[in-house]
N, C-alpha and C positions, 0 to 999 in steps of 0.2 A: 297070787301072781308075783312072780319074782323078774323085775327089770335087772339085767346086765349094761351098765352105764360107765362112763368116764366123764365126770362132770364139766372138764372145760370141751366136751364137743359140740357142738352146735345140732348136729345129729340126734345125741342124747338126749340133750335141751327139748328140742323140739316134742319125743317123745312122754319125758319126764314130765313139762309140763302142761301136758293133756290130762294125763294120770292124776295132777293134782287139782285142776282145772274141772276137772269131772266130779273127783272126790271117791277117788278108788284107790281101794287098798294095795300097794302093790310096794312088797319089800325092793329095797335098791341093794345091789351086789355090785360092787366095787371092781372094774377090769381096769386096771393100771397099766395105759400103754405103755407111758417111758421107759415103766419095766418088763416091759415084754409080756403081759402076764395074755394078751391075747393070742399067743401062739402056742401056749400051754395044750398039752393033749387036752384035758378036760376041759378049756372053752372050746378049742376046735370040734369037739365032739358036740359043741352045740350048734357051732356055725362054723361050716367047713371053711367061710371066705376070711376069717378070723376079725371081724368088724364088730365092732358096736350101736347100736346098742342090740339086745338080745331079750324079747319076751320071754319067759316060762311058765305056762298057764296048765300045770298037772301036766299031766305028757306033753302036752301041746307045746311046740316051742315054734318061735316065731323068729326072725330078721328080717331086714331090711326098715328103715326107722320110719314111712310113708306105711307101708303094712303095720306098723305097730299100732302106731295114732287108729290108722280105720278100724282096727280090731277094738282096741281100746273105746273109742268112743261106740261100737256097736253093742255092746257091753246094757249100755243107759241111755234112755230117750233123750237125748239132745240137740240142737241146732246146731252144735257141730260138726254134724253126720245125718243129716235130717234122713226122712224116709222115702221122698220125693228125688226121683229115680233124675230128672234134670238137675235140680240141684246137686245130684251125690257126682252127674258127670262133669257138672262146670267144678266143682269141689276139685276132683281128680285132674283137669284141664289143667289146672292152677299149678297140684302138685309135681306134673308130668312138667309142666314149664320152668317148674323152681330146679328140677334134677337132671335135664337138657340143657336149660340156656340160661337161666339166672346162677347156677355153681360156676358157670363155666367163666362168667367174670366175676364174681367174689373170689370165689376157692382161690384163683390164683394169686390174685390183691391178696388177700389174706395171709397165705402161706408166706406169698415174698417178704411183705413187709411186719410181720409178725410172727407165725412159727419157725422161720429161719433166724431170728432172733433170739427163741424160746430155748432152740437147742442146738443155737452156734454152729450154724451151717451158711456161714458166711453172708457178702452181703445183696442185696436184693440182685433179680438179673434185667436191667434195664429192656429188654429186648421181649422178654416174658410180660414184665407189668407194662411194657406198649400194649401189646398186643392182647390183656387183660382187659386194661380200661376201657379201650376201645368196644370190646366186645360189651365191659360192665356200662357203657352211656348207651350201646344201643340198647339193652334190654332196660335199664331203668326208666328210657325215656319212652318204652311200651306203658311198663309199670306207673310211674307219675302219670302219664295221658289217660291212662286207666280209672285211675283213682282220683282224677279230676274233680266226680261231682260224686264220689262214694269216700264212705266211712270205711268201709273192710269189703274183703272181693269178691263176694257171693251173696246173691240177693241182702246188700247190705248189712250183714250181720256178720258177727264172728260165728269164723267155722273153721276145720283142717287148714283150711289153705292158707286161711293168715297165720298161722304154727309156720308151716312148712315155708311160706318166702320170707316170715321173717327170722328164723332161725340163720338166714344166711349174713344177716345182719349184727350178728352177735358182737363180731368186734371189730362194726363199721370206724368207730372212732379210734381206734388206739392201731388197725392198718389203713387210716386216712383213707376208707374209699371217698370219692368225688362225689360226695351227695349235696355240695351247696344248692345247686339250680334243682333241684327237685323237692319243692318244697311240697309236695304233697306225700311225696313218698316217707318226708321227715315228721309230717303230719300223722300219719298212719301209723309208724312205728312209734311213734309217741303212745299212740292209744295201746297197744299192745306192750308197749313197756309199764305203762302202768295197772293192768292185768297183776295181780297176786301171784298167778301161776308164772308168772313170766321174773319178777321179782325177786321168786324164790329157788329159780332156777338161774341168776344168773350167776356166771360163774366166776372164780377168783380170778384173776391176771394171772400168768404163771410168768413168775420173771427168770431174763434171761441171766 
């Protein structure tokens, strides 16, 4: 299996380190946004939408980075995909919630006060990260009430889901989202930071 990845993407991340997490073979193929190289006819011909990251499993080619994880973990018996048809829907619940409503206050945080720095696109837009945060305290304060009296968000254990919400977390600290008052949430991602797979995935700084 050949992953198509960009390692400072959180997307990526999330992917990658299932893959390693699992203990699966799976060559990494280098798609270099800043240079354009995902709009190369040859990645497009793998994925029309030109995004990363991109499965290759013999013909089979796969996208979107929530589709990779479940394919990848169906691969090998594991609890991060169990075979127990409620668990796989609260699993999916989780990741349907991380790509609706938990992007929709990071991604922005993120972009403002971090990738418009990466690649000098001026400076944050006050009016965008209002209206970020706001959106990121209402869903985190879903998430911390959540994880009140839980270790990870599915029948207690690590599974997909804790990949998928906390890939959005990748570079909570260096675009200061507002995670003081949620200390469970800081809890939780502690545990998954110190995961091997998570370790070895995390990515360099790209400085501006």
């Amino acid at each position: 299996m050949k992953l198509y990845y960009f390692p400072p993407s959180p997307n990526s991340r999330k992917a990658q380190a299932v893959a390693i997490h699992l203990g699966l073979p799976v060559e990494l193929e280098l798609v270099n946004l800043q240079q354009g190289q995902q709009r190369t006819a040859e990645f497009l011909a793998l994925n029309p939408t030109g995004r990363i990251p991109v499965l290759q499993d013999g013909d089979f080619v796969l996208w979107e980075s929530t589709a990779i994880m479940q394919y990848l973990a169906s691969r090998v018996p594991t609890p991060l995909w169990p075979d127990d048809v409620k668990r796989r829907a609260d699993i999916m619940r989780w990741q349907s919630w991380q790509l609706s409503h938990w992007s929709s206050g990071t991604q922005p945080i993120q972009f403002e006060r971090f990738v418009k720095k990466v690649l000098d696109l001026g400076e944050p837009d006050a009016q965008v990260l209002e209206s970020a945060i706001a959106t990121f305290h209402r869903e985190a304060t879903v998430l911390d009430t959540y994880l009140a009296d839980k270790d990870y968000l599915v029948n207690n254990t690590l599974t997909l889901a804790d990949f998928s919400v906390a890939s959005n977390l990748t570079y909570a600290t260096i675009a200061q989202f507002p995670l003081e008052k949620y200390d469970h949430i800081r809890a939780w991602y502690g545990r998954l930071e110190a995961l091997p797979a998570w370790q070895q995935t995390t990515p360099q700084v790209p400085q501006g």
